[in-house]
C-alpha positions in Angstrom: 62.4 200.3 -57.7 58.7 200.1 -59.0 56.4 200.4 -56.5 54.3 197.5 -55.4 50.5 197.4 -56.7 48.2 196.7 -53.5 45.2 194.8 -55.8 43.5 193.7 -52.5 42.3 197.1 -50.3 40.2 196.6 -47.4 38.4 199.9 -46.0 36.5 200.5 -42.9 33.8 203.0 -42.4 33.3 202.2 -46.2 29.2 203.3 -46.1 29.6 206.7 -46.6 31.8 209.8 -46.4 35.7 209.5 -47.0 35.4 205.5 -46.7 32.9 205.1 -49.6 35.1 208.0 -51.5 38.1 206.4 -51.5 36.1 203.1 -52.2 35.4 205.1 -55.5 38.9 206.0 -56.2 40.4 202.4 -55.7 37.7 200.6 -57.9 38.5 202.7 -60.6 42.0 202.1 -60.4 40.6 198.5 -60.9 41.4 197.1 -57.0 39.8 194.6 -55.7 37.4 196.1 -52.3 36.9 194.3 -48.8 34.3 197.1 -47.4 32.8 196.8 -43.8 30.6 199.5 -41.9 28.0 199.2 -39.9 25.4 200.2 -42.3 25.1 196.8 -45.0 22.5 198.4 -47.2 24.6 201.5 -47.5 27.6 198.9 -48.5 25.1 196.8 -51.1 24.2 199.8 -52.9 27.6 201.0 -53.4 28.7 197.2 -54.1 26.2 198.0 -57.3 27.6 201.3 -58.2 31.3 200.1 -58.5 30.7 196.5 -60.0 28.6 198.2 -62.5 30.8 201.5 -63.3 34.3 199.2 -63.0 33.7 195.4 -64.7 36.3 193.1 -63.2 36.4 194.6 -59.8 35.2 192.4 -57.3 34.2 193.7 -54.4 33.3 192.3 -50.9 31.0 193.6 -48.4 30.1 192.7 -44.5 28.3 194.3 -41.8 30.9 195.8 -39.0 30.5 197.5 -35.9 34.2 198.5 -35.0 33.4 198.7 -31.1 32.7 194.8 -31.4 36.4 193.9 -31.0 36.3 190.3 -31.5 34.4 190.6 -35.0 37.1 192.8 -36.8 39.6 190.2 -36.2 37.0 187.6 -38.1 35.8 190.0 -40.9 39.3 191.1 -41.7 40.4 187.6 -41.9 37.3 186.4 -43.8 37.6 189.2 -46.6 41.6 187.4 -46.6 40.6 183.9 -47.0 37.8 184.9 -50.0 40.4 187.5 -52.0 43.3 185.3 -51.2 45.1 188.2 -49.2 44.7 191.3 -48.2 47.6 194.0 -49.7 46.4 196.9 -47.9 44.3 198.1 -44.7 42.7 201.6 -44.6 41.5 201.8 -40.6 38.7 204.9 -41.4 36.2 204.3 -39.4 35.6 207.0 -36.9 33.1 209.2 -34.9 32.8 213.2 -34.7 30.0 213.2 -32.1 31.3 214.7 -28.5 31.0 218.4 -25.9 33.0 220.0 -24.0 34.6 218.4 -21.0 32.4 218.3 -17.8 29.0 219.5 -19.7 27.8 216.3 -19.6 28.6 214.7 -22.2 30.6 211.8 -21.5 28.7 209.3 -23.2 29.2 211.2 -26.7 32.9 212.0 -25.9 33.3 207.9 -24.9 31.8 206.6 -28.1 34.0 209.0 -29.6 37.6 207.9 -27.6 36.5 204.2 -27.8 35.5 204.1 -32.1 38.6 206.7 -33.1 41.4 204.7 -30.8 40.1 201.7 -29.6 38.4 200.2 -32.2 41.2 201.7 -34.5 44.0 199.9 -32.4 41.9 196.6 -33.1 42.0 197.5 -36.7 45.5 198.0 -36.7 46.1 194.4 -34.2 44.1 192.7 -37.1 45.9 194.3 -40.1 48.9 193.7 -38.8 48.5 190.4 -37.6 47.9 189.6 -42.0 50.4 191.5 -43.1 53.0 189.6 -40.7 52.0 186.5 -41.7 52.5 187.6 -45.2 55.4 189.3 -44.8 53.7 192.0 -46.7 51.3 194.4 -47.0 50.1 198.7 -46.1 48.6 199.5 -43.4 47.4 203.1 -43.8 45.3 204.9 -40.6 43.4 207.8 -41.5 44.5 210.2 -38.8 43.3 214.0 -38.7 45.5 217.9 -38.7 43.0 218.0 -35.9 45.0 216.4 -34.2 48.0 218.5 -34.2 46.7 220.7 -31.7 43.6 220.5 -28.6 40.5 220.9 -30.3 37.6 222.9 -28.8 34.0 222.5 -27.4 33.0 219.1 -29.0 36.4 218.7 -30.8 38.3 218.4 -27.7 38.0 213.8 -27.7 38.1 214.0 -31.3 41.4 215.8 -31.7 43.0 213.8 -28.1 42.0 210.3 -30.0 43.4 211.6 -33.9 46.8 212.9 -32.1 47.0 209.2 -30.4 46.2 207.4 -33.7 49.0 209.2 -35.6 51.1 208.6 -32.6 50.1 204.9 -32.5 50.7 204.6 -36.1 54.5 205.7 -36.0 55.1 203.4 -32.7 54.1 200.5 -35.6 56.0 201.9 -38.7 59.5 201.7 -36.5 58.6 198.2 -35.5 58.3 197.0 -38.9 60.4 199.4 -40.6 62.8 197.9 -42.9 60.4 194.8 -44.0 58.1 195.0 -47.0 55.1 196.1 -44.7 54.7 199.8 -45.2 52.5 201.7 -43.0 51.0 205.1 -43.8 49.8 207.6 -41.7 47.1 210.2 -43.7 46.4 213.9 -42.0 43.4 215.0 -44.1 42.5 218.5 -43.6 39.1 219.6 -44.1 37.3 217.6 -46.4 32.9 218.4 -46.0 31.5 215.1 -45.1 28.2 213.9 -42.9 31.0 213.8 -39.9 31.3 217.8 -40.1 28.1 218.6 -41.7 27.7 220.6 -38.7 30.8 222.4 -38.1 30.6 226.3 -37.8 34.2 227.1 -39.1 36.3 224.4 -42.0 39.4 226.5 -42.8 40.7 225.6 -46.3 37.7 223.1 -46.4 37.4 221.2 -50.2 34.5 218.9 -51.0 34.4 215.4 -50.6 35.0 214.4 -54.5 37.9 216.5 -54.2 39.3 215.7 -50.9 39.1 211.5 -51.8 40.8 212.1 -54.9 44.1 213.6 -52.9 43.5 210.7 -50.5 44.4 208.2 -53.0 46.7 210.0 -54.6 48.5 210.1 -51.2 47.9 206.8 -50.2 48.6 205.2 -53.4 52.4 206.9 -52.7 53.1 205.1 -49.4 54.4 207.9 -47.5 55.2 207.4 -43.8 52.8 210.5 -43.3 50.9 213.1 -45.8 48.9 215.8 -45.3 46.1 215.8 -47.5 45.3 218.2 -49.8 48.8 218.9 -50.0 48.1 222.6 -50.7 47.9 224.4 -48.5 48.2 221.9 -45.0 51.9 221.0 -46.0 52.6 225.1 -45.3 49.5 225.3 -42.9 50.0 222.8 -40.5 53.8 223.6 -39.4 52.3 227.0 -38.2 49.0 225.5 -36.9 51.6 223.3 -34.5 53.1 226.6 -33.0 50.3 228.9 -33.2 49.2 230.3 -30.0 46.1 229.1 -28.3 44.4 232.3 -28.4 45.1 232.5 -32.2 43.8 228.8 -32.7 40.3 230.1 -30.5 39.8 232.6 -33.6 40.1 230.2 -36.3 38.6 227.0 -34.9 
C-alpha cells in the first residue's frame, strides 16, 4: 500500500536548530510549511530562503510562544483554515536550559518541565483535535535518547520531560491505532545545535545538516518510533537502557 504524501507539515520551534532543519528538508521535498516559534524575524528570513530556493512552496509563518496554551490551539487551527488542512504536526519546540536538583535552580528546570511536556501536551491536544476531525493526519513528537535514562547535572528535567513525551506519545498512538492517524515518536541522538552548544560530552554527536537529513528520512517513514541517526543509536541505545549508572556518569 503506497504510503500517504503529508503536503501540509506544520513545525514548531521552526526559528532555528532542528525545527528550521527539517523546515529545510520538507520544502525541498516540495511540502507546504505552517512554522511558528517565538522568534518571527527568525521565521521571515527563513520564509525567504525556502520560497526563494523551492518555487511553489508556500509557506506560512506566526509568532508562538508554546507556554501560552490558549494561542497554540488558535495558531494551529489558523495555519488549517489558510492551507486547507493540516497532514502532519511535528511538536519540536523545546528547552535545554536547567541545574542540578536543589542548587537553585528551579526556575530554569520549570521553564524547562513546563516548554518540553506541557506546552508539548498542548501541541499534541491541538494536533490531535485536526487530525480527528479529519479522520487523518501524523502526529510526530520529537522526543530525545536522553530520555532513556536520568540525565545528570542540568540534564536531569530535560531527560524526566523527553522520557514523559515519548511515554505520552505511545499512550496516543494506542488510542488511535488502527485509524488513518499515524503518530510518530522521533529519538534523535546527538545532533550539535544552539540547544547543546554548551554541552561538555555528545557521544556519537553528527552536525545539524546531517542529523535533519535522518530526521526526515525517519519521519517521512512513519514509524511508531525511530532512533535517529540510525547508526549507531539503534545498537547504542538498547545498551544505554541497561548500562549501569556508574558507567552512564563516565560517558555523560
Amino acid at each position: 500500500m503506497p504510503r500517504t504524501v503529508r503536503d501540509n507539515i506544520l513545525i514548531t520551534g521552526a526559528s532555528s536548530g532542528l525545527g528550521a532543519g527539517l523546515a529545510r528538508e520538507f520544502a525541498a521535498r516540495g511540502r507546504n510549511l505552517a512554522l511558528c516559534a517565538r522568534r518571527l524575524d527568525r521565521l521571515e528570513t527563513l520564509r525567504e530562503e525556502l520560497v526563494s530556493a523551492n518555487p511553489g512552496v508556500r509557506v506560512a509563518i506566526h509568532s508562538l510562544d508554546v507556554t501560552d496554551h490558549d494561542a497554540i490551539f488558535r495558531t494551529f487551527r489558523s495555519f488549517a483554515s489558510g492551507l486547507g488542512q493540516i497532514d502532519r504536526v511535528v511538536v519540536n519546540a523545546g528547552s535545554g536550559r536547567g541545574a542540578p536538583i536543589g542548587t537553585g535552580g528551579f526556575a530554569a528546570n520549570r521553564e524547562t518541565a513546563e516548554t518540553n511536556f506541557v506546552a508539548a501536551l498542548a501541541q499534541c491536544e491541538a494536533a490531535m483535535e485536526l487530525f480527528r476531525e479529519q479522520n487523518s493526519g501524523h502526529l510526530v513528537v520529537i522526543s530525545s535518547i536522553a530520555g532513556l535514562r536520568g540525565g545528570r547535572r542540568g540534564a536531569g528535567v530535560y531527560a524526566a520531560t523527553k522520557a514523559g513525551l515519548s511515554t505520552l506519545a505511545e499512550g496516543i498512538r494506542m488510542d488511535v491505532a488502527g485509524t488513518p492517524i499515524r503518530v510518530t515518536t522521533i529519538e534523535p541522538g546527538y545532533i550539535r545545535t544552539d540547544l547543546n552548544a554548551g554541552a561538555a560530552r555528545l557521544p556519537f554527536a553528527v552536525d545539524a545538516a546531517t542529523g535533519c537529513r535522518a530526521l526526515a528520512r525517519a519521519v517521512e517513514r512513519e514509524p511508531a518510533s525511530a532512533y535517529v541517526p540510525g547508526w549507531p543509536w539503534r545498537l547504542v541505545a538498547p545498551l544505554y537502557r541497561i548500562a549501569p549508572a556508574s558507567v552512564l556518569r563516565k560517558i555523560i
